[in-house]
TORVORO-789253 format. One record per residue: x, y, z of N, C-alpha, C in turn; residue in three letters. Coordinates in nm, 2 decimals, always signed. Example, Ala and Ser with C-alpha at 12.3 -4.5 7.8 and 13.67 -1.06 7.14 Angstrom:
<pts>
((+1.32, -0.57, +0.78), (+1.23, -0.45, +0.78), (+1.32, -0.33, +0.78), ALA)
((+1.28, -0.22, +0.71), (+1.37, -0.11, +0.71), (+1.29, +0.00, +0.79), SER)
</pts>
This chain:
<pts>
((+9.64, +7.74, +15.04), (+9.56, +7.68, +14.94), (+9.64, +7.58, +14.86), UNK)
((+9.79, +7.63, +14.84), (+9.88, +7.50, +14.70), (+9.86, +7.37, +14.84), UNK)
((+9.86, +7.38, +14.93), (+9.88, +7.26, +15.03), (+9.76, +7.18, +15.00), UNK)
((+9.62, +7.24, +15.02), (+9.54, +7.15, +14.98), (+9.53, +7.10, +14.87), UNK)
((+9.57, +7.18, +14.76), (+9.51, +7.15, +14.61), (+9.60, +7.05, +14.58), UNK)
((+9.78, +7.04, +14.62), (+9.86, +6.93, +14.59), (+9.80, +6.81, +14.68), UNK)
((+9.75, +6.83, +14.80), (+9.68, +6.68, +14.90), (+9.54, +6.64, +14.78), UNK)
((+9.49, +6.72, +14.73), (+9.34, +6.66, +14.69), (+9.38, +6.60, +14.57), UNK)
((+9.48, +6.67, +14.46), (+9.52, +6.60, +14.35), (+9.62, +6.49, +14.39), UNK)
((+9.70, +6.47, +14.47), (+9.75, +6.35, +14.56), (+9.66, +6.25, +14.53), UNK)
((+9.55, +6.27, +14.62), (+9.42, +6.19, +14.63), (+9.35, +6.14, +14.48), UNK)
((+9.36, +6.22, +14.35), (+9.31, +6.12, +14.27), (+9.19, +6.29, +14.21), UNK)
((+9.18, +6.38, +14.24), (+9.06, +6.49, +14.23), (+9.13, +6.55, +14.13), UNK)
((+9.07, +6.60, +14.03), (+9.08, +6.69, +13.92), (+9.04, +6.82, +14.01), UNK)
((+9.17, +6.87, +14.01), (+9.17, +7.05, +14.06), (+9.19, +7.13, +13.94), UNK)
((+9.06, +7.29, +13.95), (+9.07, +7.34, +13.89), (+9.07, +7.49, +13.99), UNK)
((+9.13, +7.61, +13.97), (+9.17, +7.72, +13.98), (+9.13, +7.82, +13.87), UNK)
((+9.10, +7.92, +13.97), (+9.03, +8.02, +13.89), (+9.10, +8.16, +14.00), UNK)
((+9.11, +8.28, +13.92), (+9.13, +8.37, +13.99), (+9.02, +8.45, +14.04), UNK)
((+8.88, +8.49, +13.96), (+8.79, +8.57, +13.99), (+8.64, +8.51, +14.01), UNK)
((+8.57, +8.59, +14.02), (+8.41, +8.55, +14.09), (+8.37, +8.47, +13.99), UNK)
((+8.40, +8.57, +13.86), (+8.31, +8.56, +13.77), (+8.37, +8.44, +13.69), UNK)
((+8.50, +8.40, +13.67), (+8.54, +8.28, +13.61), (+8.51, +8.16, +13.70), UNK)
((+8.47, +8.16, +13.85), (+8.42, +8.08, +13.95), (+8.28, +8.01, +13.93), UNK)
((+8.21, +8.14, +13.91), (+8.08, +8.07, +13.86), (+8.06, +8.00, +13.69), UNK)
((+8.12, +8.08, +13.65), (+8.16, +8.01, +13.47), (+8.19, +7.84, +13.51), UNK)
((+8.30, +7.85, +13.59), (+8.34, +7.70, +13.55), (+8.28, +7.62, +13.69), UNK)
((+8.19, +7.60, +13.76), (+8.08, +7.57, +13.86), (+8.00, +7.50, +13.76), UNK)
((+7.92, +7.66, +13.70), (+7.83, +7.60, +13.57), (+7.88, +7.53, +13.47), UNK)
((+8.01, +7.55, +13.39), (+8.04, +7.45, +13.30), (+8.09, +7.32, +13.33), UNK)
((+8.10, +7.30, +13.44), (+8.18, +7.16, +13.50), (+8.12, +7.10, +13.58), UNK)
((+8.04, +7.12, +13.70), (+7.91, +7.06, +13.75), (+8.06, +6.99, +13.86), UNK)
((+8.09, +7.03, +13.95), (+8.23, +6.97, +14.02), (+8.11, +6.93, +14.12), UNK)
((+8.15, +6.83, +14.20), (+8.14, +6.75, +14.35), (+8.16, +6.84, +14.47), UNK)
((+8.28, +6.89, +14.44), (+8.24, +7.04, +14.57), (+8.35, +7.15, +14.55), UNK)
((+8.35, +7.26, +14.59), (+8.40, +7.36, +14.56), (+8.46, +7.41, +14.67), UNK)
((+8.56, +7.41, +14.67), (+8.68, +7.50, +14.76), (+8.72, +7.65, +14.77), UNK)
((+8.63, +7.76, +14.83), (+8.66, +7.89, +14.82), (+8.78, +7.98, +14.89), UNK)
((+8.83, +8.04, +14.86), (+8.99, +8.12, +14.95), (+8.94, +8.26, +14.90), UNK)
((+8.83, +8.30, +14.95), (+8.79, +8.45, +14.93), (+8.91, +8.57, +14.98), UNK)
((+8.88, +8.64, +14.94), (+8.92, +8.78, +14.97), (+8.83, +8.91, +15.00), UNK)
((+8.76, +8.89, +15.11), (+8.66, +8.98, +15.11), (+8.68, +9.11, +15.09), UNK)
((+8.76, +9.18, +15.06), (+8.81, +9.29, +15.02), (+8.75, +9.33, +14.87), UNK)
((+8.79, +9.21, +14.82), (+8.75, +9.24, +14.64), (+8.65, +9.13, +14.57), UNK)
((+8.56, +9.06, +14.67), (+8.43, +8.95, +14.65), (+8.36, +9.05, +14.69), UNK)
((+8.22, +8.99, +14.63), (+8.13, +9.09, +14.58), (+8.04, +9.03, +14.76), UNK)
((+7.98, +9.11, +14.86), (+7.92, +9.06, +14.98), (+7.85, +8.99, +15.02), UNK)
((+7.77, +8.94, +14.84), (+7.69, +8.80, +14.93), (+7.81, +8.68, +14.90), UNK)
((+7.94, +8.69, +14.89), (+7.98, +8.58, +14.89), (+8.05, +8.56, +15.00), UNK)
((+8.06, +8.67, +15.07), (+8.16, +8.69, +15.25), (+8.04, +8.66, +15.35), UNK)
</pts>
């Protein structure tokens, strides 16, 4: 994931990181981004997101 996020901010993209679901959809909804990059962990995401 650091590989992409340093290539996309390279590129000019405001990257933002979040650790959990729930701060994921917080800032989705507060920020309205262009597209969203997920690195699930199906282990501890809740299964409609796997």
């Amino acid at each position: 994931m650091e590989v992409a996020r340093s290539h996309l901010r390279d590129l000019g993209h405001e990257i933002r990181t979040v650790e959990t679901v729930a701060e994921a959809l917080a800032q989705a909804r507060a920020w309205d981004p262009d597209a969203i990059l997920l690195d699930l962990d199906c282990r501890t995401s809740p299964a409609s997101m796997c």
